[in-house]
Steps between C-alpha positions, in 0.01 A plus 500: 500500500228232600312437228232363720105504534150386600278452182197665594170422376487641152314477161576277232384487125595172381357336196382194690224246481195556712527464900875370574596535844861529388664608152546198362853432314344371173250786516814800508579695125760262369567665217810755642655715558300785413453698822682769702688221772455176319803299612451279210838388247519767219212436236417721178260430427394348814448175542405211734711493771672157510627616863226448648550850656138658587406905571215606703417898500284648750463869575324697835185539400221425151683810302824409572468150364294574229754802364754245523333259295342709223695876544750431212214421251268780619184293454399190701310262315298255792495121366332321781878343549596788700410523903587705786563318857640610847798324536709449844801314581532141670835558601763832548586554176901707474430775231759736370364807593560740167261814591740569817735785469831390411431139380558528163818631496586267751501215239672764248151578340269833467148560654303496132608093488189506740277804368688657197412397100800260509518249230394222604807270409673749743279441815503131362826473536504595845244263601733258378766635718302558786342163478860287392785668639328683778616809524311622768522173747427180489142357539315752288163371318428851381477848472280760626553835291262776416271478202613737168104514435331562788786535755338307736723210701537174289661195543656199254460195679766215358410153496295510829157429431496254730545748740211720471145414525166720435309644774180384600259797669306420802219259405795285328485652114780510269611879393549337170289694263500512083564862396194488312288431774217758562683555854842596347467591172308862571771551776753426232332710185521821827836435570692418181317810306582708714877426405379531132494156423213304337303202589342284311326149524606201275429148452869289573448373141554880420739564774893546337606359832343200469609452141882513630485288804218262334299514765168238429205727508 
C-alpha cells in the first residue's frame, strides 16, 4: 500500500489568535491527548505535552470541521478564540490514507479506528504506532480517515504546521475568519442544527476551553 497524498485545500477550526498566516506552534491545544489521532505519549488526564509533538485537524468542508470539533459534546459554545480558515499545503505532504478500502487491516486494524465510536485510547494508540513505528511506511505526517460525525474526509496533520499556510482569495484577504463573525456564524448555527447540535455565543472568560488551555482573554 502507498500511503500517499496531496493535501487539498480544506477547512480548519483551530482555536487560534486573530489573522495567522500559519498555525503557530505555541498557538496548538497543548494540553493532550484528548482527540481521535493525537500521537501524543499516554496522558490521563491529559496533560502538556513535554514532546513537543503538535496535532492539526482539518476536515472537507465548514460541517465537517465543526462536527469534529464540537460533535462529541452536542453543543458548540463560540468564544471568540475559535476561527475557521482555508488551509493549503506548502509542500507534498505523505498521508496514510485510512478511508481507502483495505488500509486498515493492512496495519492489522478495523475501519471504525477512523469512523466507528472507538475509545479514544484505542485510536490513540494507533496514532502512536502509526506516527513511531510506522506501520504503514516511512515518512507519514498524518492521516486522512473519514469523520465518525459527519463522515466527511478529515485529516490529522502531525507536527507540520510549518507546512501549511492559509489561503488568501483574490484581492489578497486571509480566509481566516472567527466563528462568531456575522459571515460564519449564521452559516454555522444552519449547518450544525441541522445535525442537532446547539450553538451558542460566549465570552472566552466563559468559554471551558479557555479555562483549560489558559488562554488570556
Amino acid at each position: 500500500m502507498e500511503p500517499t497524498g496531496r493535501l487539498r485545500t480544506l477547512v480548519v477550526v483551530p482555536r487560534l489568535p486573530p489573522r495567522q498566516t500559519r498555525p503557530r506552534r505555541r498557538h496548538l491545544p497543548a494540553i493532550r491527548p484528548k482527540a481521535r489521532f493525537d500521537h501524543h505519549l499516554p496522558a490521563d488526564p491529559p496533560v502538556v505535552d513535554k514532546t513537543g509533538r503538535r496535532v492539526l485537524y482539518v476536515g472537507e468542508d465548514l460541517a465537517t470541521s465543526a462536527c469534529e470539533v464540537f460533535g462529541e459534546a452536542g453543543i458548540a459554545a463560540i468564544c471568540p478564540y475559535y476561527r475557521v480558515a482555508i488551509i493549503a499545503p506548502t509542500t507534498t505532504l505523505t498521508m496514510f490514507d485510512l478511508a481507502a478500502k483495505g488500509a486498515a487491516l493492512a496495519i492489522g486494524a478495523l475501519p471504525a479506528l477512523g469512523d466507528g465510536n472507538e475509545a479514544r485510547s484505542l485510536t490513540q494508540q494507533w496514532a502512536r504506532a502509526i506516527y513511531k513505528d510506522q506501520p504503514a511506511g516511512p515518512g507519514i505526517t498524518g492521516i486522512h480517515y473519514r469523520s465518525g460525525y459527519n463522515s466527511g474526509e478529515s485529516l490529522a496533520l502531525w507536527d507540520c504546521e510549518a507546512d501549511v499556510e492559509v489561503v488568501r482569495d483574490g484581492g489578497g484577504q486571509l480566509q481566516d475568519f472567527a466563528l462568531d463573525d456575522p459571515r460564519i456564524l449564521p452559516r454555522l448555527q444552519v449547518q450544525l442544527r441541522r445535525r442537532r447540535i446547539n450553538v451558542t455565543t460566549v465570552p472566552s472568560s466563559g468559554c471551558s476551553e479557555c479555562k483549560k488551555e489558559a488562554v488570556a482573554p
